[in-house]
N, C-alpha and C positions, 0 to 999 in steps of 0.2 A: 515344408513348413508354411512356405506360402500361399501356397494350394487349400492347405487344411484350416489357414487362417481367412480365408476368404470366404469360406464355406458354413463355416461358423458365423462370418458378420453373415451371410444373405438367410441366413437360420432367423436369426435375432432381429435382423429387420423387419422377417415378416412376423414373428412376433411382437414387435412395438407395436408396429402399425394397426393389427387385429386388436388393441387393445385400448381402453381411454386414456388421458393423462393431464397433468399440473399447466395450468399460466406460467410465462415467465417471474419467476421468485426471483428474492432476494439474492438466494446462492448462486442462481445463474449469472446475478450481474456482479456480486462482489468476486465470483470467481475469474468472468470476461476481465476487470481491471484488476487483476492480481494477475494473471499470467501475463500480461504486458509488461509486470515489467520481468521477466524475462532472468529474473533472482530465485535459486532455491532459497534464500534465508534469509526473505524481505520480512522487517516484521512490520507486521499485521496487527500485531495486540489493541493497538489501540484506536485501528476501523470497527476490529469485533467487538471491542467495548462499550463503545459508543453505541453500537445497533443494541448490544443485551441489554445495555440502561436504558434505552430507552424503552424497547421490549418490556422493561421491568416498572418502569415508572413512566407510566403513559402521559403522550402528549394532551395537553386538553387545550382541544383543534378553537375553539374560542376565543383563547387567550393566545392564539402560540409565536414566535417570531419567528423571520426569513432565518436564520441564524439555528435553531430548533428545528423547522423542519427540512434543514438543508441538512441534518445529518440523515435521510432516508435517501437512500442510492438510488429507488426507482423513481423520487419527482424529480422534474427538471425545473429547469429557473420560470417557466411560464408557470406550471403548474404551482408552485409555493407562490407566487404572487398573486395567480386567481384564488386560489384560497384564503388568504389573507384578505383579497380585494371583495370576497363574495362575504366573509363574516362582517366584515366593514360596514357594506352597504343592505344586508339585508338581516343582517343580528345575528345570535347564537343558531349554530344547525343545531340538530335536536335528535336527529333520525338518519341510521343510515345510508336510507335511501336520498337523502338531500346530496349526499356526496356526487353523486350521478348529476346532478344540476348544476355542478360547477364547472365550468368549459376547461374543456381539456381532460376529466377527471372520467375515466372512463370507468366500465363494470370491470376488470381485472383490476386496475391504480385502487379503487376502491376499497377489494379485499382486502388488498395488499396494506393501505392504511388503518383496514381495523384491528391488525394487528397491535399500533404503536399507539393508538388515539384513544380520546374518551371524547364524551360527550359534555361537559361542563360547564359553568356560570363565566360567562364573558371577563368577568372583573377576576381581577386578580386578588387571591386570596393572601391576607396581611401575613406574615413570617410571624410564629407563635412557636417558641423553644420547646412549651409541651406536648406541640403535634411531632415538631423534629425528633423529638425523644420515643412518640410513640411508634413512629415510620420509622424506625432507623433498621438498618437490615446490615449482615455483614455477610459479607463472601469469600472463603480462602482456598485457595487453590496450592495444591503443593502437584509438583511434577520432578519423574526422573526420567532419562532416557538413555539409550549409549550407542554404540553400535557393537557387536558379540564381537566382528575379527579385530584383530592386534593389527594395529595402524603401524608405521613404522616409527615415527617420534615415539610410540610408546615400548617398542619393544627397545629399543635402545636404551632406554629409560629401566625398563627389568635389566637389560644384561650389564648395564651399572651397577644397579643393586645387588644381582647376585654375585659378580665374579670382578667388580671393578673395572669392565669395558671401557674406556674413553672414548668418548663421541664429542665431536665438534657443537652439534647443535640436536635437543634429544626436547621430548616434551616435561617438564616438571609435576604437572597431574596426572591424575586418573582418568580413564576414560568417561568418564560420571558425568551427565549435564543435568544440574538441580537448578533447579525454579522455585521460589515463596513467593507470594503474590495473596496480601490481603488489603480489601476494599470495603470500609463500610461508606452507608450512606443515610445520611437522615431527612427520609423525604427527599426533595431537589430542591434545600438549603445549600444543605451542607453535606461535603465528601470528606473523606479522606481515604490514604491509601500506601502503602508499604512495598515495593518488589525488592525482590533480591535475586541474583543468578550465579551462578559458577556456568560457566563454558569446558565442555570436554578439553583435558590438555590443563588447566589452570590450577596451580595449587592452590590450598587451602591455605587463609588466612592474610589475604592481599586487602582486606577490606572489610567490610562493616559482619562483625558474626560470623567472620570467615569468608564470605561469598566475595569474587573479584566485582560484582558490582550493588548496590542498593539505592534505590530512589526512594522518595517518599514527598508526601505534600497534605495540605491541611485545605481545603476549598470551602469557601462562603460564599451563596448565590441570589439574588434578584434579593436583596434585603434593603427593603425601603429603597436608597439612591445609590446602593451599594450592588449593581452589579454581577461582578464578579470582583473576589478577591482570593488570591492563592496566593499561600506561603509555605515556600522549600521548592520541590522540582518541579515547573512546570513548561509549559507549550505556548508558544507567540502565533498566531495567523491572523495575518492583516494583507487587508489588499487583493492584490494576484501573486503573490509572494515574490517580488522583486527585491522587495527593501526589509522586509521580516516575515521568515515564515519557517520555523523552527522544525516541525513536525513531519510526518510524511504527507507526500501530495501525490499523485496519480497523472500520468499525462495520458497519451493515446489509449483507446482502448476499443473495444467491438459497441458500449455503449456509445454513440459517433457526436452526440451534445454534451457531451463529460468535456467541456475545457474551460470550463468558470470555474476559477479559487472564490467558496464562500467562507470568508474567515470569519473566527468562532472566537477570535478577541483569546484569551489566556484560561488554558485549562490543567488539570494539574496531569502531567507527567506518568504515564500507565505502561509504556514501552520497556524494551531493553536495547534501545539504542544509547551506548554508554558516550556518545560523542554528543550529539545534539539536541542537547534541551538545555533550558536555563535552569538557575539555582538562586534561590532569593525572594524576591516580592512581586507583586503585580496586582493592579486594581483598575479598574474600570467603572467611572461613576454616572450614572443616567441622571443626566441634568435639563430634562425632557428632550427636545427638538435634538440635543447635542449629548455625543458618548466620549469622554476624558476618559483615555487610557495611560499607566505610567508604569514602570516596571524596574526593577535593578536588580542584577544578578553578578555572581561571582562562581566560575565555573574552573577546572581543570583539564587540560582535554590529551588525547594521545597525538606526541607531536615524536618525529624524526630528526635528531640534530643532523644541522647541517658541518660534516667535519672542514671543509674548504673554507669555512668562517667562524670565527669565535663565538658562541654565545647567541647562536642563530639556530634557527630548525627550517627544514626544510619543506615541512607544511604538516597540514592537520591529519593525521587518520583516523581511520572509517570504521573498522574494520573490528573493533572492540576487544581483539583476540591476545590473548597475555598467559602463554602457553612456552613460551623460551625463554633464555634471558635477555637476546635481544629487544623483546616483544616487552617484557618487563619495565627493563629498561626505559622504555620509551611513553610506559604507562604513565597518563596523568604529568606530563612534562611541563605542558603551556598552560599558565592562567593566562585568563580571560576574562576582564570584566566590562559587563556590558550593559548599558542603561538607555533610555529611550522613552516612547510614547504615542499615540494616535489620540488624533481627534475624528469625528466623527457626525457630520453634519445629514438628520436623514426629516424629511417632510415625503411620508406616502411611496412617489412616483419614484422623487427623487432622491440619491444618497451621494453624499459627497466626504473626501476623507484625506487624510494626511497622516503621513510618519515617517518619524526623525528617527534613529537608530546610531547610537557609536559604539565600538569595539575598543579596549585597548589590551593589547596583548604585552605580556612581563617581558617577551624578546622579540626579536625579529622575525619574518618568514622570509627567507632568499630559497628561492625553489630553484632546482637544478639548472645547471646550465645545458638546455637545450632549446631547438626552436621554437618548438610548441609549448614551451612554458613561459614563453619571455614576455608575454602581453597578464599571465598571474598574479596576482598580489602578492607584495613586497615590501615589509615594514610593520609595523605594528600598533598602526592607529588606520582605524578603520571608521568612515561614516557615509553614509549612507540615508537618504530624505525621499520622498517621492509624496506623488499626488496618487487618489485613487477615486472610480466613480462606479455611478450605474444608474439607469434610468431606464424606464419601462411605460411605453403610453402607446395604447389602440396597436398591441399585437408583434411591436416591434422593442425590442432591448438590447442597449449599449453599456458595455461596459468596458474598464479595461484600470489601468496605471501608469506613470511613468513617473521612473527615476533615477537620481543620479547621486555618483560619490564622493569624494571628496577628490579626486582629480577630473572632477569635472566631466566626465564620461557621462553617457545616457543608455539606461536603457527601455522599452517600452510593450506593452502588452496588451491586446484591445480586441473586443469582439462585439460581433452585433447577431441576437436570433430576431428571426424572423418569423411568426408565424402566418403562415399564407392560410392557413384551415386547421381545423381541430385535429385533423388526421395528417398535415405535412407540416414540420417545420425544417429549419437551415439555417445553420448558425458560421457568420464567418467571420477567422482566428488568426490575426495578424500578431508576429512579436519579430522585436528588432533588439540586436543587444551590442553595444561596441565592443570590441575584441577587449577593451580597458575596462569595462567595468565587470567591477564582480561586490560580493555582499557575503560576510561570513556566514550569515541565514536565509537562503534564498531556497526557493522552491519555484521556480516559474513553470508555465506551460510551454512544452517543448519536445525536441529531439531527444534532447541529452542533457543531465546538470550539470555537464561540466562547461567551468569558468576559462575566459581566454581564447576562447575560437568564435568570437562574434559570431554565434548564429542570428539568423533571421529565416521569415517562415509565411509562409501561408495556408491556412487550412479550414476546407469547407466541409462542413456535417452533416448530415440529413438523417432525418426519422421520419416515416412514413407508415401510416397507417393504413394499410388499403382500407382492411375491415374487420369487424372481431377476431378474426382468424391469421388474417397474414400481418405483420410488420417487419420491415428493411430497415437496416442500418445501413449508414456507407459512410464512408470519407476520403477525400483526397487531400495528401499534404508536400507541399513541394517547400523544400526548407536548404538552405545554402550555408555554409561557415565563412568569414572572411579572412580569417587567418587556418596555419595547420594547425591538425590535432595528432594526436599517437596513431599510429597506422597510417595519416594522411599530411604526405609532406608538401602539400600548397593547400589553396582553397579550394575548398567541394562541396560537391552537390549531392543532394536525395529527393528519393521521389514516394511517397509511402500511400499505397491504396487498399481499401478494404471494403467490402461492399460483404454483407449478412443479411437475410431472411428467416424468421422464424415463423412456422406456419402451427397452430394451437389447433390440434384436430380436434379435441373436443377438452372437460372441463380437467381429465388427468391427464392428456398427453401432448408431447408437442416434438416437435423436431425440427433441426434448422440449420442452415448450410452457409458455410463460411469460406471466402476467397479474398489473400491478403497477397499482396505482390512489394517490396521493397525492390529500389536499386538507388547504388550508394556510389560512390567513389572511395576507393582504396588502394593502399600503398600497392604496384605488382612486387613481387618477392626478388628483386633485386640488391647489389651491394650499393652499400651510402659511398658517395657523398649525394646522389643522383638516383632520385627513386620516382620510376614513372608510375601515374594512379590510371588503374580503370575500373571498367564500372563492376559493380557485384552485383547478381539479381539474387532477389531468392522467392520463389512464389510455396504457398501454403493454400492445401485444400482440407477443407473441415465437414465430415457431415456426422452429425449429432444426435441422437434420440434418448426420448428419457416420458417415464409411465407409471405410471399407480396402477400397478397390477391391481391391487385389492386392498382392503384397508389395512394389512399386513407386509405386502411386499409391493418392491417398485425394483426400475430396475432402468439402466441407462447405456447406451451403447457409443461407442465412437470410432470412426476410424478417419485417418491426418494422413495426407501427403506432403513432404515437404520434398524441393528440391532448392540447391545452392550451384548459380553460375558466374564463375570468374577466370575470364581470359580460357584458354582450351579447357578447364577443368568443369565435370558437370557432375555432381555428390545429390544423390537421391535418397527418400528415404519415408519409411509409413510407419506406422502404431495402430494397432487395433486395442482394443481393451472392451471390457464389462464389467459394468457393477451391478452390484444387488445390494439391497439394505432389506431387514425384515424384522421388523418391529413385534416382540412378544410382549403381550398387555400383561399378564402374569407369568411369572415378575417382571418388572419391567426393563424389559432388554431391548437392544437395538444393537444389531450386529450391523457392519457394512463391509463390502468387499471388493476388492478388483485385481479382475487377472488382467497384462497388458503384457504384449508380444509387440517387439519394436525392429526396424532392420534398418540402418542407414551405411550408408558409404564412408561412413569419419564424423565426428563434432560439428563439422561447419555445420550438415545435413538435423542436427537435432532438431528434435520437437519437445516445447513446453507444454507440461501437462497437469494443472491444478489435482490436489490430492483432496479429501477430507481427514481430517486431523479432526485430535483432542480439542476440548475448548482453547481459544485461544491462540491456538497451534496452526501454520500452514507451512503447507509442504509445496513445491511448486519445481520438481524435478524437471531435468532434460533427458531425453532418451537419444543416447545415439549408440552406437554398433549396431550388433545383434545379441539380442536375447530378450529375459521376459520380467516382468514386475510384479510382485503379487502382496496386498497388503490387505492389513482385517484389523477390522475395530468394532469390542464391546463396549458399548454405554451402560453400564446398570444403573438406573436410579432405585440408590439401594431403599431408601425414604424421603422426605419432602423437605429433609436436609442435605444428606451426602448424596455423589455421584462419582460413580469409578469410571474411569476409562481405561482401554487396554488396549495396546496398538501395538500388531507383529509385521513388518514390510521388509522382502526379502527382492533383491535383485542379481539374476544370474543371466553370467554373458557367454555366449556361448564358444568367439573368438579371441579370447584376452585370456592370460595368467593373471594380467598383473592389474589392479582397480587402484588408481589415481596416481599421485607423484610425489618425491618429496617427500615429509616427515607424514604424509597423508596418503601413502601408498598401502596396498592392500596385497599380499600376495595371495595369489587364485582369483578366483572368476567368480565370486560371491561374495555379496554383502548383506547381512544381517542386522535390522535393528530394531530396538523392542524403546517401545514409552509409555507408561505409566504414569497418572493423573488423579489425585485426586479433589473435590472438590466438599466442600462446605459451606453450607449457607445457614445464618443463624438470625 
């Protein structure tokens, strides 16, 4: 099998190569910072959203803010500031070809901008109710998915129902995951916006129209002095997310200058993360030179009582899952209410900023008694203040935050790029956090977001330009805990490097080669009280190709080394894979596919491997044993309203009976799962 898989990539290699291909896009880079993190069921929703609105309702680059066009993942923080610095000083661009005159902004950044951008009147256009009404556009999405074998929660769940079985702990739903999801928009006034979800496992009627969860929010935008205003569920991101940053944030990734939070002040709420986002009000008022931010929310969250204490839980979950009774149970336990504010002091070069944030929770949190929990939050008043900055003059920017909570703890977060030439810059990425300080909404730049092992860090970035054709990535980051965490019972250390090239052979193709090296310290697999750590390495090799066959098909190749070293043990392991995608202009179809053949030594040895999914949708599996992957998705845009999607992903092992654990065990060597989407635009 291995033979015959290697025979096939040097087939397909030389096919890329013999053929032209794409710039680095979009997908390459929201896929680079989505398999970092290293989650099949991270969501996403609300990075892809952001890209389609804006896609949809174009920026108009004359008017736009740091803020606008920090939601495009291929500028970096030089880039959005010479664009703003070059309309500034030399008036409205006008023509695409001005974009190329703006330093840093090269012929690929280019294309890639006139995707989201328009060309338009410098001044900002006055907010008029009958253009909102004539722009307004809506979008519904309905999705189901499942997976075809009988998991074991559910089969236990059937031989209840038929014969009276008693089972301790069994799933109460159906295997079904449904999705509603609608969004209008009027013009970029005003939004609104409706989700609802059921989770495979959850029964019907826990919640709003039956679904276990529902968000919803009303959003008002740039009106007169009014900002931003959102009322019902929304999104906080202030700062470097120390002191408030509700949302999802992105840390390491192969893009190597990705470690600036640019917060985007309060947006309404598009996710299904049923733990983290606020409920309530929030405004933002441009009082020229200064931006007054205020916000109050009232939320419920899933908490764990704690039985060793009356009237206590033992912290917040994540996990959104309400599929037993225990799970039930535990649903929606803690209120939360939470209020707060940012000011925002910005002149050009300079921006300066502040926010206050308190928590107070209906009970207490006493988190278990162990070592690595004892530095956690405890109690149920929560606050939290920090300062936050940024500045940019003649090629060099600093920015960063620092702050602290109501026991006085600190923590901090600071960086500076540097640009030495259009074609190299380096950015370097200090943060420091006391083992005591933590923040009910936090999102910092880091190793890891968890609270209580004072990490602290250092990390240098580089992008290089050689020349139209080549650009490197790289980073080193050397980062330390001061207390322990799970797996590591003192203080430890890591050391994380990554160094990538991508060389653009012509305007369809490109390929690029990737080498990431980690070692960490971790527990050796000894009995407590007395557990010695040493170190873990695990090195990964990537090499990558992808081609516009024709204006029909394209097609993308990869093959991944990973291997995992700790103490005598060495677990190795590779993936090969192919896709194809082939776009039929009548009717219009877009099939994608990929076969992937995986072989590793055990789990440690896995490799993450982004998928493409339905809208909205990502997959971001890990492959380990041995066996193969193979998945297919039809798009039909049935008309210039509806669009179907159809998604068949089958994974077979070739040395395992059994697929997972627990009430999520699978018996045989195969998993099957179908999703279906559809969408609507009116």
């Amino acid at each position: 099998m291995r033979q015959t898989g290697l025979l096939i990539w040097f087939v397909l290699l030389f096919m890329t190569t013999a053929h032209a291909q794409v710039p680095i896009d979009t997908e390459m880079k929201l896929e680079s910072i989505a398999e970092f993190a290293d989650d099949e069921d991270i969501d996403l929703m609300q990075l892809a959203e952001n890209l389609e609105h804006v896609a949809e309702n174009r920026i108009n680059i004359n008017n736009a803010n740091k803020e606008t066009l920090s939601l495009l993942p291929f500028l970096n923080a030089f880039q959005v500031h010479n664009i703003l610095q070059y309309v500034k000083r030399y008036g409205p661009i006008v023509h695409p070809f001005e974009l190329t005159a703006i330093r840093t902004i090269d012929e690929r950044t280019a294309r890639q901008l006139l995707d989201y951008i328009y060309f338009g009147k410098s001044e900002r256009a006055a907010f008029r109710f009958k253009d909102a009404v004539r722009y307004t556009r809506q979008n519904s999405i309905l999705r189901w998915d499942r997976v075809l074998q009988e998991r074991e929660g559910f089969r236990r769940r059937r031989l209840l129902a038929e014969n009276g079985e008693p089972s301790s702990s069994y799933y109460l739903g159906d295997a079904n995951r449904f999705l509603l999801r609608h969004r209008i928009t009027m013009g970029r006034h005003i939004q609104m916006g409706f989700t609802a979800e059921k989770d495979p496992g959850e029964p019907w009627g826990l919640g709003t129209f039956g679904f276990d969860f529902a968000s919803g929010f009303l959003g008002l935008f740039d009106v007169g002095r009014v900002k931003q205003l959102v009322v019902g569920d929304f999104q906080a991101q202030f700062g470097q997310g120390l002191a408030l940053w509700s949302s999802l944030a992105f840390n390491k990734s192969a893009v190597s200058l990705n470690t600036q939070r640019f917060g985007r002040g309060f947006r309404g709420s598009t996710g299904v993360d049923e733990n983290r986002y606020f409920r309530g009000a929030a405004v933002t008022l441009d009082l020229g030179i200064v931006d007054f931010s205020a916000f109050a929310s009232r939320t419920h969250v899933d908490a764990s009582p704690n039985t060793y204490v009356d009237g206590a839980f033992m912290g917040i979950q994540s996990s959104g899952l309400h599929r037993t009774p225990t799970e039930i149970a535990n649903r929606r336990q803690l209120g939360v209410t939470s209020y707060g504010g940012h000011v925002k002091y910005s002149t050009g070069a300079l921006t300066l900023g502040s926010t206050i944030v308190a928590n107070s929770l209906d009970a207490p949190i006493v988190p278990a008694n162990q070592l690595h929990r004892i530095h956690q939050f405890r109690g149920d008043q929560r606050l939290n203040a920090s300062v936050d900055y940024q500045w940019i003059i003649k090629g060099i920017q600093v920015y960063g935050e620092t702050a602290i909570n109501e026991r006085s703890h600190f923590a901090t977060s600071n960086g500076v790029y540097v640009e030495l030439d259009q074609r190299l810059i380096f950015n370097i990425h200090q943060r420091w956090m006391s083992p005591q300080y933590d923040a009910l909404y936090m999102a910092p730049f880091g190793e890891t977001s968890a609270q209580g092992s004072g990490e602290s860090g250092t990390y240098l970035g580089i992008e290089w330009r050689h020349n139209p054709k080549f650009t490197s990535n790289a980073y080193v980051d050397h980062y330390r805990f001061q207390w322990m965490r799970f797996h590591t019972s003192a203080p430890s250390y890591g050391r994380d490097y990554l160094w990538q090239t991508v060389y653009n052979i012509n305007r369809n193709s490109l390929t690029y080669t990737r080498l990431r090296w980690q070692q960490k310290d971790i527990n050796q697999p000894d009995e407590p009280p007395i557990r010695q750590q040493s170190e873990e390495n695990r090195l990964s090799i990537r090499q990558h190709f992808h081609t516009e066959l024709s204006d029909v098909w394209s097609m993308a190749t990869r093959i991944e080394y990973s291997e995992r070293r700790f103490m005598e043990d060495v677990e190795q392991g590779w993936l090969l894979y192919q896709d194809l995608r082939y776009h039929l202009r009548k009717p219009n179809l877009l099939f994608t596919a990929r076969y992937a053949m995986f072989h590793t030594d055990g789990y440690n040895a896995r490799i993450y491997a982004y998928e493409h999914d339905v809208l909205y949708a990502f997959s971001i599996p890990p492959y380990f044993d041995r066996g193969t992957r193979f998945y297919a998705i039809a798009k039909w845009n049935i008309n210039k309203r509806a669009t179907l999607w159809l998604r068949y992903a089958q994974t077979y092992f070739y040395d395992r009976e059994v697929i997972g654990s627990g009430l999520n065990e699978i018996k045989g060597n195969r998993m099957d799962e179908v999703r279906i989407q559809l969408r609507v635009k009116i």
